[in-house]
Backbone as CSV, one residue per row, in Angstrom:
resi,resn,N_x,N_y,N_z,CA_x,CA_y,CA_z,C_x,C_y,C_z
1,UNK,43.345,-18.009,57.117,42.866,-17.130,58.168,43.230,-15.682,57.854
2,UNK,44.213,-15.683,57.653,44.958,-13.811,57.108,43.941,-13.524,56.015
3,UNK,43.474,-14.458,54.972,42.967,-13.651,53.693,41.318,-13.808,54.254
4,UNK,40.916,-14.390,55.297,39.172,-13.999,55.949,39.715,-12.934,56.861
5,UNK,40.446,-12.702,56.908,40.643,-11.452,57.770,40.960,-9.867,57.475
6,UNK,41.643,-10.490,56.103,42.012,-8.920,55.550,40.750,-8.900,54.594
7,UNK,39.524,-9.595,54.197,38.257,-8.962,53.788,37.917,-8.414,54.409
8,UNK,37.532,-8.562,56.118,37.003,-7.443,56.773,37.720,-6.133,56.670
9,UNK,39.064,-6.086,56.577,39.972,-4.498,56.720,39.113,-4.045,55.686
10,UNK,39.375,-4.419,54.631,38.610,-3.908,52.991,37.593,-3.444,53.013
11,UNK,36.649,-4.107,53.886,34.703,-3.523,53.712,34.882,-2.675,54.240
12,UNK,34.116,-2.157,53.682,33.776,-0.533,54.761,32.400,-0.445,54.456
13,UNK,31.551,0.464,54.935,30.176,1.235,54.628,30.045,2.242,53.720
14,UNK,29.241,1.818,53.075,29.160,2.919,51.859,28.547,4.073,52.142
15,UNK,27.267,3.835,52.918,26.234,4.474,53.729,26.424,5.013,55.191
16,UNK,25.990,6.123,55.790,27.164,6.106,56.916,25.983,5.355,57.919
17,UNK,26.147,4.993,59.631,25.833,4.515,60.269,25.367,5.476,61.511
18,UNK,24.040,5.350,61.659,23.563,6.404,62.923,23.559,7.666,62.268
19,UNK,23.357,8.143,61.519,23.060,9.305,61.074,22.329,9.867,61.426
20,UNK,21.735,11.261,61.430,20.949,12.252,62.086,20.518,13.303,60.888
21,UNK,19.518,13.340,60.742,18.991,14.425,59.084,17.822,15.203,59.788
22,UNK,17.656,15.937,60.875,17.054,17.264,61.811,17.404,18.332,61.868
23,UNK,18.224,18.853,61.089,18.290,19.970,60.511,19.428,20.869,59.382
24,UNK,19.416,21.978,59.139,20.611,22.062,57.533,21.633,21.655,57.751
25,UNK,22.449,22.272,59.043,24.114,21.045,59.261,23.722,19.846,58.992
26,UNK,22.546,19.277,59.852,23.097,17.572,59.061,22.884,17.040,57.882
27,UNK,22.033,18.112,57.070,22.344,17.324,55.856,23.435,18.172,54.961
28,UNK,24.335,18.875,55.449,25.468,19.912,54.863,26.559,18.752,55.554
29,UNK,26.775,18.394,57.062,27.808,17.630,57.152,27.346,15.975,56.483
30,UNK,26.474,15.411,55.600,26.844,14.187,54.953,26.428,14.905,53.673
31,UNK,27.026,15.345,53.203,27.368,16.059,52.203,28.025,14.783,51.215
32,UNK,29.328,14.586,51.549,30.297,13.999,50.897,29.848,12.439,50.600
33,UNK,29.313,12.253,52.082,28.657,10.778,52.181,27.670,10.814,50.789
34,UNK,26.718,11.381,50.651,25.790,11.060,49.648,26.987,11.173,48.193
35,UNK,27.573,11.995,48.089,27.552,12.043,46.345,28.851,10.655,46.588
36,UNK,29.227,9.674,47.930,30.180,8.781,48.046,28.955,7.934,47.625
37,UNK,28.324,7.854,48.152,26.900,6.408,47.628,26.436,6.678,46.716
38,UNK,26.202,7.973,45.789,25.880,8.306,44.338,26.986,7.296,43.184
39,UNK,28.395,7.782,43.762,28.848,7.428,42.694,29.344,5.849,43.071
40,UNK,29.132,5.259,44.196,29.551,3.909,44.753,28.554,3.154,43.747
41,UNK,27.134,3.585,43.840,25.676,3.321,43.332,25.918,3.060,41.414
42,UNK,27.019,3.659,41.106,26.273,4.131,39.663,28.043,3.252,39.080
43,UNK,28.359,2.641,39.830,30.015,2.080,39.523,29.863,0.615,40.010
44,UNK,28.994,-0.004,40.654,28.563,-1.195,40.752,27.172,-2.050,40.495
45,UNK,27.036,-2.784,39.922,26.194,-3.670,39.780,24.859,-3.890,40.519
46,UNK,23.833,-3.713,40.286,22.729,-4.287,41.212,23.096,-5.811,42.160
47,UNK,23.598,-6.580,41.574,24.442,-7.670,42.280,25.003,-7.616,43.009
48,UNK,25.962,-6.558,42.681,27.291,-7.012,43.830,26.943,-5.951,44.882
49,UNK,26.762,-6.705,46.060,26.356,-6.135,47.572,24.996,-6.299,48.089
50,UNK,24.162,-6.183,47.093,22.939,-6.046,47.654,22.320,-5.236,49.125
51,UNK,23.335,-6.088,50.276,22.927,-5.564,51.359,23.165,-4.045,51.269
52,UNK,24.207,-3.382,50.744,25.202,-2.325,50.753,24.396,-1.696,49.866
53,UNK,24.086,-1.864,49.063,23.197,-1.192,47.696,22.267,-0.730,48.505
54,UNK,21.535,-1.958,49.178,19.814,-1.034,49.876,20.840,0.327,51.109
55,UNK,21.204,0.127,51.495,21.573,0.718,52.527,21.577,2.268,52.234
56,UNK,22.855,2.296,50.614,23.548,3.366,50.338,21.754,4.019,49.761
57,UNK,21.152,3.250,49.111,19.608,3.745,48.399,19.072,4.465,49.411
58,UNK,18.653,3.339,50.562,17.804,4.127,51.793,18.202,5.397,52.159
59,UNK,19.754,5.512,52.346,20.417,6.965,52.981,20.120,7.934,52.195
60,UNK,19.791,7.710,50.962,20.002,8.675,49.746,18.764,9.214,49.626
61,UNK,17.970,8.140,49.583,16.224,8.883,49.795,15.677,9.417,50.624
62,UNK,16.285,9.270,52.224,15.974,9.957,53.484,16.674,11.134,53.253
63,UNK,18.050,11.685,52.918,18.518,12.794,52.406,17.984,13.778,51.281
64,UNK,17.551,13.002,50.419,17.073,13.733,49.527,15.968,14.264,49.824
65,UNK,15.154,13.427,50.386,13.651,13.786,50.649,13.605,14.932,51.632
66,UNK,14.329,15.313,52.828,14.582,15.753,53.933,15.263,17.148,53.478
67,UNK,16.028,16.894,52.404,16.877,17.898,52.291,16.021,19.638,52.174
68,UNK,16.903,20.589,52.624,16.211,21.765,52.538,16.713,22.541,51.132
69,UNK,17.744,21.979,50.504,18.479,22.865,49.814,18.893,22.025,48.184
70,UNK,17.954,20.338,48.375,18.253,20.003,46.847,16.675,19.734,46.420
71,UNK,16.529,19.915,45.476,14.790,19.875,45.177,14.971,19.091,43.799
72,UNK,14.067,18.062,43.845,13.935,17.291,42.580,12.897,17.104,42.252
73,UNK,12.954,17.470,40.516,11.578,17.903,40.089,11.479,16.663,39.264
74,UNK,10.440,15.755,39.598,10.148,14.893,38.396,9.424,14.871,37.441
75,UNK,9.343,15.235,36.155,8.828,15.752,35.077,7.972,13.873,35.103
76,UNK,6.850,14.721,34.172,6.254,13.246,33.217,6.776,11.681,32.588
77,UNK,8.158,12.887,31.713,8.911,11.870,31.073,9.773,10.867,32.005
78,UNK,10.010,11.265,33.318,10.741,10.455,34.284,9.749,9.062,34.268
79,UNK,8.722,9.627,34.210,8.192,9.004,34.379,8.216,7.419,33.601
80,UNK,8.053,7.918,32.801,7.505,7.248,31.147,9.220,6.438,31.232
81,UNK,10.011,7.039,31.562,11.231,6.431,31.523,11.452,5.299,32.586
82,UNK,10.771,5.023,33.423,11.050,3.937,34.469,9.943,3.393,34.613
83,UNK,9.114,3.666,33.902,7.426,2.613,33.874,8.091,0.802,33.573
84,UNK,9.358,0.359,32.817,9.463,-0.948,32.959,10.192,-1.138,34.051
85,UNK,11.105,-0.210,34.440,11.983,-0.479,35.399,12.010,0.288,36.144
86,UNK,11.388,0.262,37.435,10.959,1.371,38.358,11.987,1.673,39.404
87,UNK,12.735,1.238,39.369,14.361,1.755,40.289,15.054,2.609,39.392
88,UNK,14.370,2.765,38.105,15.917,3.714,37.169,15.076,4.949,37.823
89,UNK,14.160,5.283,38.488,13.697,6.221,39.092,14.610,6.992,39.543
90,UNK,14.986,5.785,40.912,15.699,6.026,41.753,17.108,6.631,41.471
91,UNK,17.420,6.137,40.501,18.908,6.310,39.794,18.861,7.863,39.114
92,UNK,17.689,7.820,38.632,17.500,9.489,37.916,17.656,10.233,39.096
93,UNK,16.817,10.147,39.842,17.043,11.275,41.197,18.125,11.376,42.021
94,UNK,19.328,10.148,42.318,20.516,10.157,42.254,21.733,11.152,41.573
95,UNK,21.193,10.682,40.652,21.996,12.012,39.220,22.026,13.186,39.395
96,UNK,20.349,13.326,39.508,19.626,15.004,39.649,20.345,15.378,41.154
97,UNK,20.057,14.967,41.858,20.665,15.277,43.179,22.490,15.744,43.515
98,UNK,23.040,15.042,42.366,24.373,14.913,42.692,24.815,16.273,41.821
99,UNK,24.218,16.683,40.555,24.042,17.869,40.201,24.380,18.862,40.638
100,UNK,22.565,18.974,41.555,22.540,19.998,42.214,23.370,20.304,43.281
101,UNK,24.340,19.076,43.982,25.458,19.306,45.183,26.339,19.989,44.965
102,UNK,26.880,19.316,43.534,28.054,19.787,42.759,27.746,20.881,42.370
103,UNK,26.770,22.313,41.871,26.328,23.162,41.268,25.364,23.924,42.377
104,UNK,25.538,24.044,43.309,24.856,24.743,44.089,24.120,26.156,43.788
105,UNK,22.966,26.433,43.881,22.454,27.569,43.097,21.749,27.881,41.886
106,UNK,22.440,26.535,40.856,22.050,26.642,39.760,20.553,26.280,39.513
107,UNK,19.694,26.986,38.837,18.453,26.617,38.905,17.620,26.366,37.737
108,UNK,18.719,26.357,36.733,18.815,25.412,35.101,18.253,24.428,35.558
109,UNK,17.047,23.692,34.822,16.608,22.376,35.200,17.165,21.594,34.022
110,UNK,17.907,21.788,32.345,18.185,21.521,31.690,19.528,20.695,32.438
111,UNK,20.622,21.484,32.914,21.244,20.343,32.874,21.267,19.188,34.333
112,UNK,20.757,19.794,35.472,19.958,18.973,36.189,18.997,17.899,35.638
113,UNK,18.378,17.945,34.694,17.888,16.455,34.113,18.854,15.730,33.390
114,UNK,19.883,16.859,32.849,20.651,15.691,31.787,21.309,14.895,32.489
115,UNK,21.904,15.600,34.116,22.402,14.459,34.796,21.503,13.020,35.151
116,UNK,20.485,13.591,35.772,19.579,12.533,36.356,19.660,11.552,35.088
117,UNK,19.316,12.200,34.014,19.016,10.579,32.987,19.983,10.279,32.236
118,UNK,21.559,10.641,32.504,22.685,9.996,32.045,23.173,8.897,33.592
119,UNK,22.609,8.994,34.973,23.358,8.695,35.491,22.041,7.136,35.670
120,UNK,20.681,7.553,34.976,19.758,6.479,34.859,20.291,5.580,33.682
121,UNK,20.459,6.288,32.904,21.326,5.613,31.453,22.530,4.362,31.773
122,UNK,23.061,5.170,32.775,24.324,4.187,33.262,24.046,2.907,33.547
123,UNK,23.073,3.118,34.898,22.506,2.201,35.803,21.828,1.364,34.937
124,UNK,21.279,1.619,33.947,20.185,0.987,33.040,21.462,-0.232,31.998
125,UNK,22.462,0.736,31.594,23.512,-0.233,31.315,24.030,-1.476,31.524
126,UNK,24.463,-0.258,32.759,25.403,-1.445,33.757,24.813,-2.743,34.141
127,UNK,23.257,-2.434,34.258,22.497,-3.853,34.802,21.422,-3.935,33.766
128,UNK,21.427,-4.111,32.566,20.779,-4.776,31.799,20.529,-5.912,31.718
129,UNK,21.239,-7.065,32.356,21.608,-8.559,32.753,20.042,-8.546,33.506
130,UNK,19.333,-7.681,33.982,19.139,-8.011,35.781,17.593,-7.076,35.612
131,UNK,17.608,-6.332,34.412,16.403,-5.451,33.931,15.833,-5.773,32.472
132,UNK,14.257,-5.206,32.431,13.697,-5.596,31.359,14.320,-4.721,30.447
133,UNK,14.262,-4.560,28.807,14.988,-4.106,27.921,13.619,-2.886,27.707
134,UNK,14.485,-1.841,27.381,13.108,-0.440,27.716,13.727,0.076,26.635
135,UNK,12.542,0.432,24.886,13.194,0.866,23.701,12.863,2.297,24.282
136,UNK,12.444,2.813,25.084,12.852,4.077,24.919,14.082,4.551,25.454
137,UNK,14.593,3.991,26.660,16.009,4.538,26.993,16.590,4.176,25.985
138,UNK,16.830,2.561,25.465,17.487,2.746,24.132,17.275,4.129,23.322
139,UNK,16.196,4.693,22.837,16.379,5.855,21.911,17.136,6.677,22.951
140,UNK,16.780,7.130,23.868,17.791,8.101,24.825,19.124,8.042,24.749
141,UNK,19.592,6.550,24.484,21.149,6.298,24.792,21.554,6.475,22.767
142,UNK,20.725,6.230,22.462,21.041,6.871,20.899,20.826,8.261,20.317
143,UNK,19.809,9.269,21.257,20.016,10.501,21.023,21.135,11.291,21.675
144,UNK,21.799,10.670,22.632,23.202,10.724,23.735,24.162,10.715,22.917
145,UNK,24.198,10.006,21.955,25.585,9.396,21.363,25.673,10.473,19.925
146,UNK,24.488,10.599,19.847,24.529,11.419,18.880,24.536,13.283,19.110
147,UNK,24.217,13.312,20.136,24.565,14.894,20.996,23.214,15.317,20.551
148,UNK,21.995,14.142,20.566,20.187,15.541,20.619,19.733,15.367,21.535
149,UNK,20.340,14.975,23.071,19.353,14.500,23.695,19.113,16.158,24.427
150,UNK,19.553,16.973,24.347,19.103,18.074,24.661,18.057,18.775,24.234
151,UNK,18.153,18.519,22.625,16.790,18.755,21.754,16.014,18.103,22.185
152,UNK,15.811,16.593,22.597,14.557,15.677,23.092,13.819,16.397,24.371
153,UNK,15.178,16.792,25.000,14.901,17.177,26.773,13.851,18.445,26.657
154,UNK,14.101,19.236,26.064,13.785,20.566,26.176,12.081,20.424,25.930
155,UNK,11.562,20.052,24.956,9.947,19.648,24.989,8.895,19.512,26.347
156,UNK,10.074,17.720,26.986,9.672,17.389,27.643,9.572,18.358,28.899
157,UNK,10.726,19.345,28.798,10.360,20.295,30.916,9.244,21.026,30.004
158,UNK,8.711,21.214,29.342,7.801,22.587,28.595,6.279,21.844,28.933
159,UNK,6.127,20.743,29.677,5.142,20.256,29.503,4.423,21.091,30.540
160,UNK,3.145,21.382,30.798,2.882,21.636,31.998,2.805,20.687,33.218
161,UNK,2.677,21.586,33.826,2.303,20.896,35.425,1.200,20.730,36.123
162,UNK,0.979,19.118,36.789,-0.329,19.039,37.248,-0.586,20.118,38.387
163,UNK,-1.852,20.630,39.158,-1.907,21.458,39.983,-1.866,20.162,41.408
């Protein structure tokens, strides 16, 4: 009975509960909350939680989307990068987002993508068990290791933009 009981002390919410995103305070006071489900998100498993996973996702996309002050630009190649696995999307814009929290102002899109697709890289890792095998992030995670993925990156923002 003590050890079904001290699991509940332990859980907590990753995601907060009743939240309110109607105007810049509220998405300035869950501030902390998001980059807490960014990095909760990118340190556990597609497995473990599930319920907790959608939750911390949902909060993150109503924030992001809503937000007045983080803007995420999804280039082509995002694209091309989650065509097998369409949640590393999600994980890129995670990254990109957590960036721009941490870096306020900055309006470098260079290293704003490098986050987004190191923190897709992760996710793509971490749950390879659970995702199809995608040779291009492989090349990504081999131009990473080798320090070009900046050279790769730079092409890709040069592309134009649809109107």
């Amino acid at each position: 009975m003590l050890l079904a009981g001290s699991s509940r002390v332990y859980a907590q919410d990753i995601a907060p509960r009743n939240y309110s995103l109607n105007s810049t305070s509220d998405f300035r006071q869950y501030e902390s909350d998001v980059l807490k489900c960014i990095n909760w998100l990118a340190e556990h498993p597609r497995t473990f939680n599930p319920e907790e996973r959608r939750k911390a996702e949902d909060f993150l996309v109503k924030w992001i989307y809503g937000s007045p002050y983080v803007n995420i630009i999804i280039e082509p190649y995002i694209m091309k990068l989650s065509s097998k696995n369409a949640d590393l999307l999600l994980s890129f814009m995670f990254g990109y987002a957590q960036y721009q929290l941490e870096h306020l102002g900055d309006k470098n899109l260079v290293p704003a993508n490098i986050a987004g697709i190191a923190h897709l890289v992760k996710d793509y890792q971490l749950n390879l068990n659970n995702l199809e095998k995608d040779p291009l992030i492989e090349k990504v995670v081999i131009l990473e290791k080798e320090g070009k993925l900046t050279d790769w990156l730079l092409p890709q923002l040069e592309q134009k933009k649809l109107n």
